[in-house]
N, C-alpha and C positions, 0 to 999 in steps of 0.2 A: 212882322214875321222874321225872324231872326233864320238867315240862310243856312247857318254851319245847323240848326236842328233840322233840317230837310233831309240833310246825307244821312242813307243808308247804312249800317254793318253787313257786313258778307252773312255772317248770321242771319239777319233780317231777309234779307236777299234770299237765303236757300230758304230760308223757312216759309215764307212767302209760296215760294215754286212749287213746294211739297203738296202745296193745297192744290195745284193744278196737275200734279201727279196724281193725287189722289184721282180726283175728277175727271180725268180724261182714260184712266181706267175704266171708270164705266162710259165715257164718250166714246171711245175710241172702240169699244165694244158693238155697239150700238151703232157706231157707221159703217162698221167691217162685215158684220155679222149677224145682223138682227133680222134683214131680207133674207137672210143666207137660212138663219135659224128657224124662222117663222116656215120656209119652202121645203126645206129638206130637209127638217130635226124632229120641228112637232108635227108636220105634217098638214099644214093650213095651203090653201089653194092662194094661186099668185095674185087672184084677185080679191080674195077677202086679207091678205098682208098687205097689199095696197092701202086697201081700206081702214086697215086699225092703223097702217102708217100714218099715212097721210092727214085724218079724222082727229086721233088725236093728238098728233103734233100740232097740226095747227089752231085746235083750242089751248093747247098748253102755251101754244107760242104766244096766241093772242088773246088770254086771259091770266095765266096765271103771273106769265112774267111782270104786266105792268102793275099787276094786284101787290105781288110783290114788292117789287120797285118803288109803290108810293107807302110799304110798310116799313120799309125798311129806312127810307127817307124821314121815317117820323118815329122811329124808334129811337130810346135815349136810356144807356144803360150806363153802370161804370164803366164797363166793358168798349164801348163806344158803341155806332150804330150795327158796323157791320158786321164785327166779328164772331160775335152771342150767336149770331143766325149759323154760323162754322160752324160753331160749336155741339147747337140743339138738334142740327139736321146731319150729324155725323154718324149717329147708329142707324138709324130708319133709312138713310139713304144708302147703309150698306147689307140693312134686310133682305129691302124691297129689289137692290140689282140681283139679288141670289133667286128670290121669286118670279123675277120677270124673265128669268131664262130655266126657270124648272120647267117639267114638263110632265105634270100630273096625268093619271089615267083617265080623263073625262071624254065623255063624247065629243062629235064634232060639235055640234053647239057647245056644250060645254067648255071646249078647247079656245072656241071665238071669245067666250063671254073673261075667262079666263087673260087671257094675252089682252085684252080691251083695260082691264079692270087695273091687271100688275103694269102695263106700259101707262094708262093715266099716272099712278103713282107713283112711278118711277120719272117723272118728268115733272111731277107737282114737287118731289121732293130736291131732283137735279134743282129745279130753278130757285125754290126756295136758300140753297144751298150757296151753287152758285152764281146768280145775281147780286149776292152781297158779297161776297168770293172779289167778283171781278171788281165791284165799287170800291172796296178796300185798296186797288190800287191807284184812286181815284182820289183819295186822303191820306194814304200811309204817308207822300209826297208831296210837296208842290212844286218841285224842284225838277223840270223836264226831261233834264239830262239823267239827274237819278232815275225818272222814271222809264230813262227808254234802259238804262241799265239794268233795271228791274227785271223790265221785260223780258231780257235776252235772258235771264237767268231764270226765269218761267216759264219761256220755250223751249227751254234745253232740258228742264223738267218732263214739257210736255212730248217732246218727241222720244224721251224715255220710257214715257207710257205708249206712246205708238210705236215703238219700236219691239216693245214685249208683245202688244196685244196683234199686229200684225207681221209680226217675224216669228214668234214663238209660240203663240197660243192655238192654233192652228193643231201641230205638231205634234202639242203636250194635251191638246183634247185628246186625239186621237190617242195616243201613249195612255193618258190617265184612263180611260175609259175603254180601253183594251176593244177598240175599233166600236163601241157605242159610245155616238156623238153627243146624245143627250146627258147619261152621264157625267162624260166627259167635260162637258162644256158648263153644268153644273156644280160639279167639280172645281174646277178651275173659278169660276165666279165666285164659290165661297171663300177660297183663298186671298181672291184679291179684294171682294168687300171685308175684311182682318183690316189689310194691309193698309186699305183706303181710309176706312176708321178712324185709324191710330194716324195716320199721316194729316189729315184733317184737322185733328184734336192740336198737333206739332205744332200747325199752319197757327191756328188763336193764341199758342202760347208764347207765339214768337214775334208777334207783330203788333203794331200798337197806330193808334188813328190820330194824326199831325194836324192834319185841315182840319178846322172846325167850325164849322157856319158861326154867322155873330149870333150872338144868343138872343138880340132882336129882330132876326129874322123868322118869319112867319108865312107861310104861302099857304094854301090852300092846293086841293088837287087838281081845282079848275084854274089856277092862275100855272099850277107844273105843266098840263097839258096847252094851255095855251103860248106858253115859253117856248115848246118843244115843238108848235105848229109854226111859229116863226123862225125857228131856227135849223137853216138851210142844209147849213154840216151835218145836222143830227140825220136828216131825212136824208142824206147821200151817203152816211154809213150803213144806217139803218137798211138802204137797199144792197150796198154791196157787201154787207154781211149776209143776206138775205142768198145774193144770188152765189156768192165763195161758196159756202157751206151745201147751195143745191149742185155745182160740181164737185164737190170733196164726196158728199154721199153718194153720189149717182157712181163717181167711178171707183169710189173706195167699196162700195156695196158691191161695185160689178166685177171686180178681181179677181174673186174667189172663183165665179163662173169662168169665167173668161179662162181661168187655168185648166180649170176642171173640165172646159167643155172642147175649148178653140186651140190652146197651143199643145204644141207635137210633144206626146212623151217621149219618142225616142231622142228629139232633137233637145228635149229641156234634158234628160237624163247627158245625154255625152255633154252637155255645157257646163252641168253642174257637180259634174263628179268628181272631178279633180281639187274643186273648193270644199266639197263634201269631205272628201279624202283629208284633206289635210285639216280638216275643223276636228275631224275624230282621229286623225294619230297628235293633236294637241289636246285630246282629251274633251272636246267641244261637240260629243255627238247626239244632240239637238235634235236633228229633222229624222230621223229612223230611216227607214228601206222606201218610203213611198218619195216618188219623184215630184210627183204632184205638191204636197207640201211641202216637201223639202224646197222645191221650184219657186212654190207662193212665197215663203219664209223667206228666201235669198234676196229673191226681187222687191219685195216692201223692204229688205234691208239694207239696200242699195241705197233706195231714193231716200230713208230716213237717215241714214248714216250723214249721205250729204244735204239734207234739211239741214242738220245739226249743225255742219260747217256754215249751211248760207245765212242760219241765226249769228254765226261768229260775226262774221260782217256788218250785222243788221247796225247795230249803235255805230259805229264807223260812218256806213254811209248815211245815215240819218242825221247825224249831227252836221254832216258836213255839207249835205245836199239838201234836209228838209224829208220828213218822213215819207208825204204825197207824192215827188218826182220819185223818189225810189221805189216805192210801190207799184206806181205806173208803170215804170220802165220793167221792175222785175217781172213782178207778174205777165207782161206780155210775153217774155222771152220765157217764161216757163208754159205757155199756151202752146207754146209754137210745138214743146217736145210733149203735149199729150195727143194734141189732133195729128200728128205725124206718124200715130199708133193704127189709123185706120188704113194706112198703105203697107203694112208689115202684114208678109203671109204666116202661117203656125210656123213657120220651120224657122222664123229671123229670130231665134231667140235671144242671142247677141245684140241684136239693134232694139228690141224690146229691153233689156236691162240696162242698156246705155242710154236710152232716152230717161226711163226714169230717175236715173243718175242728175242726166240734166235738168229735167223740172226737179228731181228734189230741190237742188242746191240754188234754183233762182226762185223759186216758193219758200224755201226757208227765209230768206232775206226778207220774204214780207209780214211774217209770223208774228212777230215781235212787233210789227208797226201797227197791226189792226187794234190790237189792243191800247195799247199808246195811244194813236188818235181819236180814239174813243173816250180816254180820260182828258186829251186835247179839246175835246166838243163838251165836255165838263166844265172844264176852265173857259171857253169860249160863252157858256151859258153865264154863267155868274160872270165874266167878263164884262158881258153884252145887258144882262136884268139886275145884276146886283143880288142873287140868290143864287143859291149853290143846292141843285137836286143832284145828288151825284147819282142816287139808286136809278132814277127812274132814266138818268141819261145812260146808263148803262143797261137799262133793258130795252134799248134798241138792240144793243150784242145778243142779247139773247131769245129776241123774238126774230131776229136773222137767224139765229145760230137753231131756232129749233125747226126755223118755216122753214129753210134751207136743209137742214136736217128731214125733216117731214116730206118736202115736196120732191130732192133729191131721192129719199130709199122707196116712194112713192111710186116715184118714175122706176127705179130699178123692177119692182115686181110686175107694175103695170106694162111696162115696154118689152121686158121679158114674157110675157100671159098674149099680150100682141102678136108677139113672133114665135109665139105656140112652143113656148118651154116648158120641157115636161122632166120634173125631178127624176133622175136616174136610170133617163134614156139615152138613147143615141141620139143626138140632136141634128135638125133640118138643117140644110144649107142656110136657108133661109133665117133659121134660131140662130144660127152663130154670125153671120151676119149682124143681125142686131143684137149678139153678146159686143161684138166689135165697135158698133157703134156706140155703145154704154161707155166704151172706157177712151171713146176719141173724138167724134163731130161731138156728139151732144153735150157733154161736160165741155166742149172747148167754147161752147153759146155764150154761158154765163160770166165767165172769164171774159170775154171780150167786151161784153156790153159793161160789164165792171171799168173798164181802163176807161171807156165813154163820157163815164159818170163824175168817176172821179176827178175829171181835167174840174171840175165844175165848184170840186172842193176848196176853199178859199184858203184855208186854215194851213199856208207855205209857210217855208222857212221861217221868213223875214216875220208875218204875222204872230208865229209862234213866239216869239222874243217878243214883240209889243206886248200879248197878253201876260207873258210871266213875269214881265217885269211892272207892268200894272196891278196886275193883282198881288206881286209882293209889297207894291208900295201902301194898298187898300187892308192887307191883311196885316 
């Protein structure tokens, strides 16, 4: 394998990223707003949104991804394996996000049968989409360094899509849809499946697959699955993916409440008005009259603004330190500023934007690494067996990414129906209470048993360089 065809162009690089903008358009939809939409847009009760959450996430998580993953593993096109799959799943998966947040006139069964039917397919098509999405950074390379480089420049993609969907979209539902949320929020989803389309389509025409199994390799499904029961790393991301994704959903789902129900408008109004003021005499006036969104909008733009920056850092200290200790280390000092949320009364609204400031930017530092060590436990398979399943090691990411997804916005309707939340009331001491808890104890669980885990993961620095320099000398 000839090193100098490993490197990357800046071209490749964006183009790349583009596909995770696309994608995280409707991810980021779907973590922010899918509890939020299901309770107080269509009108479903907090325990049957539990219930389609949860039910079927986690068949998608834990059927279609690996269905997936060994399809995709055994696909063989001009095209290569994983790209075609971008390409074929680009229109249907920007249908079906436009269907999964309409809000047709059906009855209330009608309405269950409805949201059951468009969220399966909306997650049949995500994973079809991207699980070969993510494996393509698993081949585009084999070049480590390029690949954490990669990364940072598909983070900064993707906090561009989190940055729209939870600073702005909010805002621009309300605006498009002239205070009807449904509309509104229908609205806005057709726009951005256009956008995600085309950006998708960008992502195939830009990138091309470097790693290529020897063409006497041959596995069966039963010898992939049994690679990926001996192999340790895979089962250590595998869960801390799992458990990331059940705090990212639980307090990303829980923000919107927690604005709406628990912090002071008059204290979010005076904090935010001066930055309001000066966004619209630059011509930037974004959030309208309401404090509430405008409050939401500011605050997810805080912590995303400095994600962004903590992705600046991520290749820096990965390369210098070894992906694992940075992870470790960051991730814990961003734990520290979400659980420090449940001692803030409504009126701290200053120590509430400053905190999230703080975990963005030591959460950003790890953005870019979960991905990377995922294609690490790639390399580490074929390392270790002498075969290269790259799909199916990559749909650990995304049976984390949906169980975590699932059991995280799961928790949000379910925890909330617990503490007797009732859409567009006054809320009990008792409700806000456990809105408070949503966005500080309970998301700070999973994080921590994460740090746990991961001391466990072998795949350091110094490992890292054994394998790439093994498998360049085999390739």
């Amino acid at each position: 394998m000839n090193k100098n065809s490993q490197i990357l162009t800046v071209r490749e690089k964006i183009g790349y990223s583009l596909g995770d903008l696309a994608a995280n358009l409707v991810f980021q939809t779907l973590m922010t707003y899918l509890a939020y939409f299901y309770t107080d847009i269509y009108g479903l009760s907090s325990e049957d949104s539990s219930y389609i959450i949860l039910t079927v996430g986690l068949i998608s998580a834990f059927s279609f991804n690996p269905i997936v993953g060994a399809i995709a593993d055994r696909t063989n096109s001009r095209w290569g394996k994983f790209r075609p799959w971008i390409l074929w799943t680009s229109l249907p998966l920007g249908i079906i996000s436009i269907l999964a947040f309409s809000t047709p006139e059906f009855s209330y069964k009608g309405k269950l049968i409805y949201a059951t039917v468009t969220y399966t397919l909306l997650l049949l098509l995500y994973a079809a989409n991207n699980l070969p999405y993510s494996a393509l950074s698993g081949v585009i390379t084999g070049d480590m360094k390029e690949r954490n480089s990669m990364s940072s420049y598909r983070f900064v993609a993707v906090m561009f899509a989190q940055f729209f969907v939870q600073v702005f979209m909010y805002p621009i539902i309300l605006k498009v849809g002239d205070g009807d949320k449904a509309l509104g929020i229908e609205t806005v989803m057709t726009y951005l499946a256009i956008i995600g389309t085309f950006l998708l389509i960008v992502t195939f025409l830009t990138t091309k697959e470097r790693v290529i199994p020897k063409p006497e390799q041959r596995s069966s499904l039963k010898e992939d699955i049994l690679d990926l029961s001996s192999n340790t790393p895979w089962i250590i991301m595998l869960s801390v993916t799992t458990l990331l994704f059940i705090t990212l959903s639980m307090k990303g789902g829980a923000y919107i409440y927690y604005f709406e129900n628990y912090v002071s408008e008059n204290s979010l109004k005076d904090f935010i008005n001066p930055l309001i003021t000066l966004l619209s005499s630059s011509g930037l006036n974004f959030f309208g009259d309401d404090p509430i969104s405008a409050g939401f909008g500011l605050f997810n733009a805080g912590g995303i603004t400095f994600m962004i920056i903590g992705i600046s850092f991520s290749k820096y200290l990965a390369d210098r330190f070894g992906k694992r200790d940075v992870f470790i280390f960051s991730l814990f000092i961003s734990t520290i500023f979400i659980a420090i949320f449940f001692f803030f009364e409504n009126y701290n609204v200053e120590l509430m934007f400053l905190s999230q400031i703080f975990h963005g930017f030591f959460y950003g530092i790890t953005i870019p690494l979960l991905w990377a060590m995922i294609a690490d436990v790639a390399d580490y398979s074929e390392w270790k067996n002498n075969r290269r399943a790259t799909a199916i090691i990559f749909s650990a990411m995304m049976v984390g990414l949906k169980g975590g997804l699932s059991i995280g916005g799961a928790m949000v309707t379910s925890i909330l129906g617990a503490y007797n939340y009732r859409a567009g009331l006054i809320q009990l001491d008792s409700t806000l209470e456990g809105i408070k808890l949503l966005i500080s104890i309970f998301p700070s669980i999973p994080f921590l048993v994460c740090i746990l885990i991961l001391f466990a993961y072998e795949i350091d620095k110094k490992k890292e360089l054994i394998i790439e320099n093994d498998l360049k000398n085999r390739r």
